[in-house]
C-alpha positions in Angstrom: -26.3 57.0 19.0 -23.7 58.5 17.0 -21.7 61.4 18.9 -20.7 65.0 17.4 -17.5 65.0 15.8 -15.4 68.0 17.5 -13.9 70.0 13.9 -11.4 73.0 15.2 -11.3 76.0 12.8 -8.1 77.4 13.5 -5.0 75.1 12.2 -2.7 73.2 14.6 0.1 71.8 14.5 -0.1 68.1 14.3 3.0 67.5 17.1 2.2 70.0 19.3 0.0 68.9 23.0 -3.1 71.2 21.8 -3.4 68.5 18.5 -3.6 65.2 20.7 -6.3 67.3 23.0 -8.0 68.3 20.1 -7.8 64.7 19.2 -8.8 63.6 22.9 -11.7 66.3 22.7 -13.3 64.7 19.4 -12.8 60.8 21.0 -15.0 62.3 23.9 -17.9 63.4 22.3 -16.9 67.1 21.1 -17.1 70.4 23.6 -20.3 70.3 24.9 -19.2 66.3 26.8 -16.1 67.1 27.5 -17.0 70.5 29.4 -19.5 68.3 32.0 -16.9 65.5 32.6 -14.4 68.2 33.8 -17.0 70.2 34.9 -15.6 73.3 32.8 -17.8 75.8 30.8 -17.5 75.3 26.8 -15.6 78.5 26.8 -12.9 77.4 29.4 -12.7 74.2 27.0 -12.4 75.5 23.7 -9.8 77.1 25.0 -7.6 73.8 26.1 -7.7 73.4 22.5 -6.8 76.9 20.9 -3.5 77.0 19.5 -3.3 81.0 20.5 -4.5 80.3 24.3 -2.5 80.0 27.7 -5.0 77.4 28.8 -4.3 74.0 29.3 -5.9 70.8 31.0 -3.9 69.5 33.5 -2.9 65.6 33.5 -5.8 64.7 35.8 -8.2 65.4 33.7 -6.3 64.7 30.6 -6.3 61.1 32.6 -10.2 61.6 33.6 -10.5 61.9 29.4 -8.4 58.9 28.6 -9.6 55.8 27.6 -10.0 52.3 25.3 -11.6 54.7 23.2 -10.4 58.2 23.6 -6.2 57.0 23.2 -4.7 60.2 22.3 -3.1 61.5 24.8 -1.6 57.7 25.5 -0.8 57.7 21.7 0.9 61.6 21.9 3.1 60.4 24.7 4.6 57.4 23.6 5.4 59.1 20.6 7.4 62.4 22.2 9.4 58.7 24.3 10.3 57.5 20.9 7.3 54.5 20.7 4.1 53.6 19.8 0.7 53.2 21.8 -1.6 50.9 20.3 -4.7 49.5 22.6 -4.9 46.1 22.8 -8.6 44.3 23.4 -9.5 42.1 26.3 -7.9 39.0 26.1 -9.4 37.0 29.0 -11.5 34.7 26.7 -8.7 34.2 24.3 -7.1 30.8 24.5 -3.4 30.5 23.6 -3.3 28.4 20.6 -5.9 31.0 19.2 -4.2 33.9 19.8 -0.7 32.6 18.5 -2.2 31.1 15.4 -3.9 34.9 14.8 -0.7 36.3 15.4 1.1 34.1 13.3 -1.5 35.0 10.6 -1.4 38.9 11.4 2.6 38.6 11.2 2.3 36.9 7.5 0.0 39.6 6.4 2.3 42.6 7.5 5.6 41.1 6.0 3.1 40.3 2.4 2.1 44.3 2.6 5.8 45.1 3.3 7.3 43.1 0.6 4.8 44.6 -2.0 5.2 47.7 -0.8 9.2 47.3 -1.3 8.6 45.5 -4.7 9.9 48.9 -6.3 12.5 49.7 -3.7 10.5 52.9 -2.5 7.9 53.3 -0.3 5.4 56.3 -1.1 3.2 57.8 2.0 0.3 56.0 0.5 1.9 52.9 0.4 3.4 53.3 4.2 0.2 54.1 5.8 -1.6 51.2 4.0 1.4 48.5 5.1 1.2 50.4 8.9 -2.4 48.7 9.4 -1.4 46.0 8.9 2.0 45.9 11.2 0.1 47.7 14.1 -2.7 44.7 13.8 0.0 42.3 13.9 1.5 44.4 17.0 -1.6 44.7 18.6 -2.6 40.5 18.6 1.3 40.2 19.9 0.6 42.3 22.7 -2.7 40.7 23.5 -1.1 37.3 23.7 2.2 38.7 25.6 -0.8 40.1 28.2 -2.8 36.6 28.3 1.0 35.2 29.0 1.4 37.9 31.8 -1.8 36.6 32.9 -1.3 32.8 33.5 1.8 34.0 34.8 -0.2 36.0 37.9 -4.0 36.0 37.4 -4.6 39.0 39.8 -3.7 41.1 36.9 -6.2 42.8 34.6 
């Protein structure tokens, strides 16, 4: 079942809290989902995302909204703290040698798209945003073996 996209009419600024609502609205399921889960009408919730309104959601139910897949409010604050969010997968099945020799590969492929992106001396915002998949995939498999590490380290944690 595919979900309704959520598409706001009135411009927002990307950096501002109402954008990563927006953002966390539209990784819900649009209005009409996100108004039952907080139990708000779709009036009271339009308005959380309004650039010209007062209204705002509080942090419990900006937690209540956030998950694997709805990131953006995680993604929002760790970039006003100066560093990135990026989810990593369930690692529990993952073996060690696996997961090293994946990020090993990963790491190759993000220093190959930086050096080609450098291969002028300038990077253009194309050029960037292509060579930031692949560093946040090689970020992401790093993380997921540092959290299999945490893990044979203490196995009560999940």
């Amino acid at each position: 079942m595919t979900r309704p996209s959520f598409q706001p009419v009135k411009p927002c600024d990307p950096e501002l809290p109402k954008a990563a609502v927006r953002r966390l609205v539209d990784q819900n399921g649009g209005i009409k989902r996100v108004a039952v889960k907080l139990g708000l009408g779709p009036t009271q919730t339009y308005a959380v995302t309004d650039p010209t309104a007062p209204d705002e959601l509080s942090f419990a139910r900006v937690a209540a909204l956030t998950s694997n897949e709805a990131p953006a409010a995680a993604e929002y604050l760790a970039l006003l703290a100066g560093g990135v969010f990026l989810p990593v997968g369930c690692v529990a099945a993952a073996d060690v040698r696996g997961l090293t020799a994946e990020s090993a590969r990963e790491h190759g492929e993000a220093i190959g798209a930086l050096i080609a992106v450098l291969a002028d001396g300038l990077i253009s915002p194309s050029e960037a945003r292509r060579a930031l998949v692949e560093v946040d995939d090689s970020l992401r498999t790093l993380c997921g073996l540092r959290a299999l590490l945490l893990k044979a380290i203490d196995p009560s944690t999940d």
